[in-house]
C-alpha positions as CSV (number, residue, x, y, z in Angstrom):
1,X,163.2,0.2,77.3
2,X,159.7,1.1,78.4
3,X,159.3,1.6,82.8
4,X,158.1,-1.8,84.1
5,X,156.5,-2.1,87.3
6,X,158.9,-5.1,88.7
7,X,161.7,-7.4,87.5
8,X,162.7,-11.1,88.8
9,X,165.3,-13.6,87.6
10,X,162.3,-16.0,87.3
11,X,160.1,-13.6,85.1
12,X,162.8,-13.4,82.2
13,X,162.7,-14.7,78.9
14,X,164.3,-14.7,75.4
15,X,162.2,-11.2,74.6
16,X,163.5,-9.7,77.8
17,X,167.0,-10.5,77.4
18,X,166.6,-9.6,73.8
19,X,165.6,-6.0,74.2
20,X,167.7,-5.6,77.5
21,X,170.9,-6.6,75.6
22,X,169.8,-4.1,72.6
23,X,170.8,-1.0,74.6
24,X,174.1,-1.8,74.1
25,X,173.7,-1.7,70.3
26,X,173.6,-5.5,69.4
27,X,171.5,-6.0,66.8
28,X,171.1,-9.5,68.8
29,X,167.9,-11.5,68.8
30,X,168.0,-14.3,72.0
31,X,166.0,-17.7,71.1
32,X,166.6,-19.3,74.0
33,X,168.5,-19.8,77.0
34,X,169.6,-21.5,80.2
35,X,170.2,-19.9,83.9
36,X,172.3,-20.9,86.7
37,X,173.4,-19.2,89.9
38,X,177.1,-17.5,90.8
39,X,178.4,-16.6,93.7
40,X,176.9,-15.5,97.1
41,X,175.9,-11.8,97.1
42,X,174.4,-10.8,100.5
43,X,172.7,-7.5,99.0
44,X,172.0,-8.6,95.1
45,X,171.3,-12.3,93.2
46,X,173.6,-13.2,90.4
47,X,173.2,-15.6,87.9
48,X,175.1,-16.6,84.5
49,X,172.8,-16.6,81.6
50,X,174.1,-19.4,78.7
51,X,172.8,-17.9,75.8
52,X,171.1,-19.3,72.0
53,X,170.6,-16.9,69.0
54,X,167.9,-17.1,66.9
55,X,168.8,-17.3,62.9
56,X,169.9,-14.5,61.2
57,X,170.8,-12.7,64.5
58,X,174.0,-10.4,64.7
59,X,176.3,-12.0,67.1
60,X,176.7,-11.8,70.7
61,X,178.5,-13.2,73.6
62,X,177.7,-16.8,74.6
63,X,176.9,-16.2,77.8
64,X,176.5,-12.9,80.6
65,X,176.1,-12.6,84.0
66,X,172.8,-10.9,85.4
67,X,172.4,-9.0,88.6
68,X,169.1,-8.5,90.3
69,X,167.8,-7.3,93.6
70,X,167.9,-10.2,96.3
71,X,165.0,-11.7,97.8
72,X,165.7,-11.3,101.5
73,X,163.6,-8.6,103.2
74,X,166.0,-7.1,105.6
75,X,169.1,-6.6,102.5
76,X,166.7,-5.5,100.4
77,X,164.8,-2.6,102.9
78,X,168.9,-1.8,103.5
79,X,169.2,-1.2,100.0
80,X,166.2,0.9,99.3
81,X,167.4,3.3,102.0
82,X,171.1,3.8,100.6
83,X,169.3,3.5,96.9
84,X,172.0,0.7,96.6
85,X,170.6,-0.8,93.5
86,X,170.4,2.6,91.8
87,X,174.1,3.7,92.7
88,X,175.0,0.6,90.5
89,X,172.8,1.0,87.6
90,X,173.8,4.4,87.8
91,X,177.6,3.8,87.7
92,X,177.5,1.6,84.7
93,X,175.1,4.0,82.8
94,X,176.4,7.1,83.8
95,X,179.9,6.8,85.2
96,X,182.0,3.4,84.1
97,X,182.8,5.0,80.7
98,X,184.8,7.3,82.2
99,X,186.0,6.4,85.4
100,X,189.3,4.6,84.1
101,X,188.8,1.9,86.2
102,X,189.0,-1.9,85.0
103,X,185.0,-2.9,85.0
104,X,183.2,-5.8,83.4
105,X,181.8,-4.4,79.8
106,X,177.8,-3.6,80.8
107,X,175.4,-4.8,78.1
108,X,172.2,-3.6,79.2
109,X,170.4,-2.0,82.8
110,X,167.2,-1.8,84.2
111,X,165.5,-0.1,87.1
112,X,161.9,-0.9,87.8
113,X,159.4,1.2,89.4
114,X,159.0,-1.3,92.8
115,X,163.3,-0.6,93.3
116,X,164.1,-3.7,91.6
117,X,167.1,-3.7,89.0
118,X,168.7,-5.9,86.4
119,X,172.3,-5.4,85.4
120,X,173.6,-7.8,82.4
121,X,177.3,-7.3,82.5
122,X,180.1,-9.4,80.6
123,X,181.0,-12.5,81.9
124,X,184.6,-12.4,82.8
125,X,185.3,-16.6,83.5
126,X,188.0,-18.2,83.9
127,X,188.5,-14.7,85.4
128,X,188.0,-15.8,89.6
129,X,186.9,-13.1,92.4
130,X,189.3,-12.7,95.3
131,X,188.7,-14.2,99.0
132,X,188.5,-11.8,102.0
133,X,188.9,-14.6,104.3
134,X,191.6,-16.2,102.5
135,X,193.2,-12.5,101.7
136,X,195.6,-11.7,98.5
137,X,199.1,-11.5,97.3
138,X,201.1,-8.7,97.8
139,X,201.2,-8.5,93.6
140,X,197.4,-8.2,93.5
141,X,196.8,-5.8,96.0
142,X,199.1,-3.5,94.2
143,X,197.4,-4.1,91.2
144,X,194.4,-3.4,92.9
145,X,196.3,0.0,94.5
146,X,196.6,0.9,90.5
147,X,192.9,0.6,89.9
148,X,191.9,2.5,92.8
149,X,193.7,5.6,91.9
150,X,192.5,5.8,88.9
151,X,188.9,5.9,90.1
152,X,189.8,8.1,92.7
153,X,191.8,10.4,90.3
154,X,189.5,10.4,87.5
155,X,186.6,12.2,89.8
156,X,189.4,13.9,92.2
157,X,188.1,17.1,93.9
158,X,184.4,16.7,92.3
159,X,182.6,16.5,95.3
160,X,180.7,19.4,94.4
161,X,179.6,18.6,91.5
162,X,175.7,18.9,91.0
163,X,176.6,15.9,88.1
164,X,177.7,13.7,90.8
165,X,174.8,14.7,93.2
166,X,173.0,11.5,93.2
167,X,176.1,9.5,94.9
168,X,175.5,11.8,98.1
169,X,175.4,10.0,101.2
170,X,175.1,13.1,103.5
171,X,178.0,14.7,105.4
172,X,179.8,11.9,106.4
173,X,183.7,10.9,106.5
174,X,183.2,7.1,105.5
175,X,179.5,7.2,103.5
176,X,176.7,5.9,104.4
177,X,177.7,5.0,108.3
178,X,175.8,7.8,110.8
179,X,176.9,7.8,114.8
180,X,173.5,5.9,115.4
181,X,173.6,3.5,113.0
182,X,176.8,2.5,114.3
183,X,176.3,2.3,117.6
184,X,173.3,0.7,117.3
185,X,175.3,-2.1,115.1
186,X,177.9,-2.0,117.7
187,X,175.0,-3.3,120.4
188,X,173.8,-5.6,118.2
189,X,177.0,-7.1,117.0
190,X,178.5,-7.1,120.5
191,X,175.4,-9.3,122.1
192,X,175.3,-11.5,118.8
193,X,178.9,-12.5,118.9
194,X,179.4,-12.5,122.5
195,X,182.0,-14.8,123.4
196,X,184.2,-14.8,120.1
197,X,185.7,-11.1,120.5
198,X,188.1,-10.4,122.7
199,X,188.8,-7.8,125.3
200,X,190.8,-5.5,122.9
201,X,188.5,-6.1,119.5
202,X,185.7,-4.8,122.3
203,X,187.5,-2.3,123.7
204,X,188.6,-0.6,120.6
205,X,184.9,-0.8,119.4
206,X,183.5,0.6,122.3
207,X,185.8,3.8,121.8
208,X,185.1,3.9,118.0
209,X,181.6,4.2,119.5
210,X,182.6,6.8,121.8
211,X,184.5,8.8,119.4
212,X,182.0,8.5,116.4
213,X,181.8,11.7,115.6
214,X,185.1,12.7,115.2
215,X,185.6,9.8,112.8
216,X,182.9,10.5,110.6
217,X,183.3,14.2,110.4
218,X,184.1,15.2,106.7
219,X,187.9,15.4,106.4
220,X,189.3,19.1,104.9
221,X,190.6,17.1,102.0
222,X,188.8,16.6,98.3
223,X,186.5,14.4,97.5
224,X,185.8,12.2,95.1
225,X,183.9,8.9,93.6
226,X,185.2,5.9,96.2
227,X,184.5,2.3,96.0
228,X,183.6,1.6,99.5
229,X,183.6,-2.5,99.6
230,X,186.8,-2.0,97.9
231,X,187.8,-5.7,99.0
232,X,188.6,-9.1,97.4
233,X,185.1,-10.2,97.0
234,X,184.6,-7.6,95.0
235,X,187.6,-8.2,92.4
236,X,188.3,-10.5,89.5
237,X,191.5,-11.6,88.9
238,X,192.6,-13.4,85.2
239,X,195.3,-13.6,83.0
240,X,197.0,-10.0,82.4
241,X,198.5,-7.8,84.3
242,X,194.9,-6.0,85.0
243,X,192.1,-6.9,87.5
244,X,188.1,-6.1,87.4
245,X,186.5,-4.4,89.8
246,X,182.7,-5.6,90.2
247,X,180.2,-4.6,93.1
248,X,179.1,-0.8,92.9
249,X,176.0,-0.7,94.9
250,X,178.2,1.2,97.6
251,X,179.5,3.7,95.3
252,X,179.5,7.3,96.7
253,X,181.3,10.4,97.1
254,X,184.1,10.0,100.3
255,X,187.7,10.6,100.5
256,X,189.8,8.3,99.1
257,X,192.3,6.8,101.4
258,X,188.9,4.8,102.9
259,X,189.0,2.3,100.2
260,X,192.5,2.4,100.5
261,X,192.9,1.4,104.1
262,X,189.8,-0.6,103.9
263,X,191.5,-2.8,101.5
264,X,194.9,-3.0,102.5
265,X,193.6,-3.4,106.4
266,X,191.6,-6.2,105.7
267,X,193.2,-8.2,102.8
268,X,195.9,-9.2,104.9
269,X,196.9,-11.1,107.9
270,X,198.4,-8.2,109.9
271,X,202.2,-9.7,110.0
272,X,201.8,-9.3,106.2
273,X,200.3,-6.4,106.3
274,X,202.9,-4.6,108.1
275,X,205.2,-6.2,105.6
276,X,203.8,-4.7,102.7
277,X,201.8,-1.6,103.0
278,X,204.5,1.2,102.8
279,X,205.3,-0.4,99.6
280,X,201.6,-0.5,98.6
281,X,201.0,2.8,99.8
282,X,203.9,4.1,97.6
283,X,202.1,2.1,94.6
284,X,199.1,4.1,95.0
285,X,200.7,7.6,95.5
286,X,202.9,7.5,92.5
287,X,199.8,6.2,90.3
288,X,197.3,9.2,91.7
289,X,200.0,11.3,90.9
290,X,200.9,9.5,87.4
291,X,196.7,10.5,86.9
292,X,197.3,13.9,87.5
293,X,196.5,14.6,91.3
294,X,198.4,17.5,92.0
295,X,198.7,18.7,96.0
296,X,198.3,15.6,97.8
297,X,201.2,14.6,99.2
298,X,202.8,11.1,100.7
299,X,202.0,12.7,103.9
300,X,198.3,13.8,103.6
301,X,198.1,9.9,102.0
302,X,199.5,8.4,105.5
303,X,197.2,11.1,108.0
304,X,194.4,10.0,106.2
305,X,195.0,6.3,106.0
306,X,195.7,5.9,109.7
307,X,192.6,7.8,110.4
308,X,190.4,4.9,108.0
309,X,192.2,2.6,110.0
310,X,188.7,1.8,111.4
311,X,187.1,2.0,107.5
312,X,187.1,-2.0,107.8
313,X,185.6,-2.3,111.4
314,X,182.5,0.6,110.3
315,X,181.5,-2.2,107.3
316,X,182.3,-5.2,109.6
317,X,179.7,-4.6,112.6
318,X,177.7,-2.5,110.6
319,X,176.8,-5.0,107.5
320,X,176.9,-7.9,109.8
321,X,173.9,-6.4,111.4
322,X,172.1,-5.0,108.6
323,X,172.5,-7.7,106.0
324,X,171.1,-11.3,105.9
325,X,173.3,-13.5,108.1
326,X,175.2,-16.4,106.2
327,X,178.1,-19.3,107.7
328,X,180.4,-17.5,105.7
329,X,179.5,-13.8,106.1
330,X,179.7,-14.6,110.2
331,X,183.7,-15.7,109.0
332,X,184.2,-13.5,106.8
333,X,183.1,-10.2,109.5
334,X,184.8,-11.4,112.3
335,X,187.8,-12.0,110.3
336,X,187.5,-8.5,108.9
337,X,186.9,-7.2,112.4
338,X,190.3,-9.4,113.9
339,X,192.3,-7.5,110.8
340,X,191.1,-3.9,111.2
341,X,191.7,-3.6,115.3
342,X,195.1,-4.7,114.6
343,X,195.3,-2.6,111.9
344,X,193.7,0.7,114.3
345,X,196.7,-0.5,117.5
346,X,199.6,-0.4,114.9
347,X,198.5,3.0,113.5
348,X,197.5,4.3,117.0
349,X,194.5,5.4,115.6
350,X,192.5,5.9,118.5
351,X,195.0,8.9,119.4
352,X,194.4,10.4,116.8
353,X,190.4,10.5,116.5
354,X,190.6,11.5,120.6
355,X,192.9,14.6,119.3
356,X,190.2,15.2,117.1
357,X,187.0,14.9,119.4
């Protein structure tokens, strides 16, 4: 498609979607078509798009779902720093072929000049995303252990790889997350929600703050392509035995035990948590290995998931203070944050990143 300046859910029509729905190879010609809103995406807008052919057009699917930059000032300056909405075009044009992960079929992408982006992707209904505040079943989260090593395997070790340059986030242990950005948050989130955290959800911020940089400090372990939302919200779960995984505005190259911990910390109430992870760790060790992973034992799998013990508290105060503020993203952070310091005690985390300071 030829560069366009800017794109907008409210500029589209039948030509658009025509011609964006041709890079996939559809010889498909759109007549007409109706639009309606899903979900409630703090960083993008997402609608469903019901679809009419004209005559004589091959055929196509009935409807899509179409992804576009938000509106709100303060998400979308946020994405523009990370190049967000470029990491997800990106991924669909460049890596979801190959990255052996379950992902909704992509039919067409767009990038415009301004930063803006269009993604129309296949619309997986009665397929139905996940819940962070209500959590998940032991049985999905291990399918969802399953999908993440295969991402993780299928890039394993590539961190250097000048292909795989433009998912750089700089330096950093858990991407995108620098000392001062998080300490910053940390002030922020502290004086917003005084009152509703406790002494130890403070206290084991205010050393996460303190030891920062021995968190983020790269790991000596290989990278590769991680998720990092790797959550519920970001999953949609149908009849099979597989799930999709949706939401790659956060992709990056990281180590792979944070979108490990990140999930497994925060899908669950910790009671159940501490019921199930060794079995869900096991899950996802014997599939990296199944992938071909070779020298990365059970053991490096359990030092580096106690140290992203904190994965889920970094994206908790940091989004909640970067993003636009919602009812349910207040719920959903501080639920995330109540998880992940229970989830840091069990593991004695802090120990560990004070042996590493």
């Amino acid at each position: 498609m030829p560069t366009v300046s800017t794109v907008a859910p409210a500029q589209i029509d039948a030509r658009w979607l025509t011609d964006v729905i041709r890079q996939s190879g559809m010889a498909v010609e759109v007549a007409a078509f109706t639009m309606s809103p899903v979900g409630a995406g703090q960083i993008g807008d997402t609608f469903r798009f019901a679809l009419d052919y004209a005559p004589g057009s091959a055929a196509g699917p009935a409807t899509i779902i179409g992804k576009f930059a938000t509106n709100d000032p303060t998400s979308r300056l946020i994405a523009a720093t990370w190049s967000l909405y470029e990491r997800e075009v990106r991924f669909y044009r460049d890596l979801a072929f190959k990255a052996r992960i379950a992902v909704p079929l992509c039919y067409g992408t767009l990038l415009a000049e301004d930063g803006s982006f269009a993604l129309l992707l296949e619309d997986l209904a009665p397929a139905k995303p996940g819940d962070q505040i209500a959590g998940m079943s032991p049985s999905d989260a291990e399918r969802a252990m399953i999908e993440a090593a295969r991402l993780h395997a299928a890039f394993w070790d590539q961190g250097s790889n000048p292909d795989l340059a433009w998912l750089e986030s700089g330096p950093l242990a858990q991407p995108f997350y620098a000392a001062d950005v998080f300490r910053s948050a940390w002030a922020g989130f502290r004086e917003r929600y005084d009152g509703l955290l406790s002494e130890t959800q403070q206290h084991v911020c205010a050393e996460l703050a303190r030891l920062y940089d021995a968190y983020i400090r790269p790991l000596d372990r290989p990278r590769c392509v991680t998720h990092n939302d790797y959550r519920p919200d970001n999953m949609l779960f149908g009849p099979g035995d597989r799930l999709k995984v949706v939401d790659w505005q956060s992709a990056a190259l990281g180590h792979n035990a944070v979108d490990i911990a990140y999930l497994i910390g925060g899908a669950f109430a910790p009671e159940d948590r501490r019921a199930h992870e060794k079995s869900l760790l096991g899950a996802y060790h014997q599939e990296l290995l199944h992938q071909g992973v070779q020298g990365y034992d059970m053991g490096d799998l359990i030092e580096d998931y106690r140290h992203f013990a904190f994965a889920g508290i970094n994206v908790a105060v940091g989004a909640a203070m970067l993003v636009k503020r919602t009812e349910r993203g207040d719920r959903m952070f501080l639920t995330m944050l109540d998880r992940h310091v229970a989830h840091v005690r069990d593991w004695d985390s802090l120990a560990l990143l004070e042996s590493r300071n």
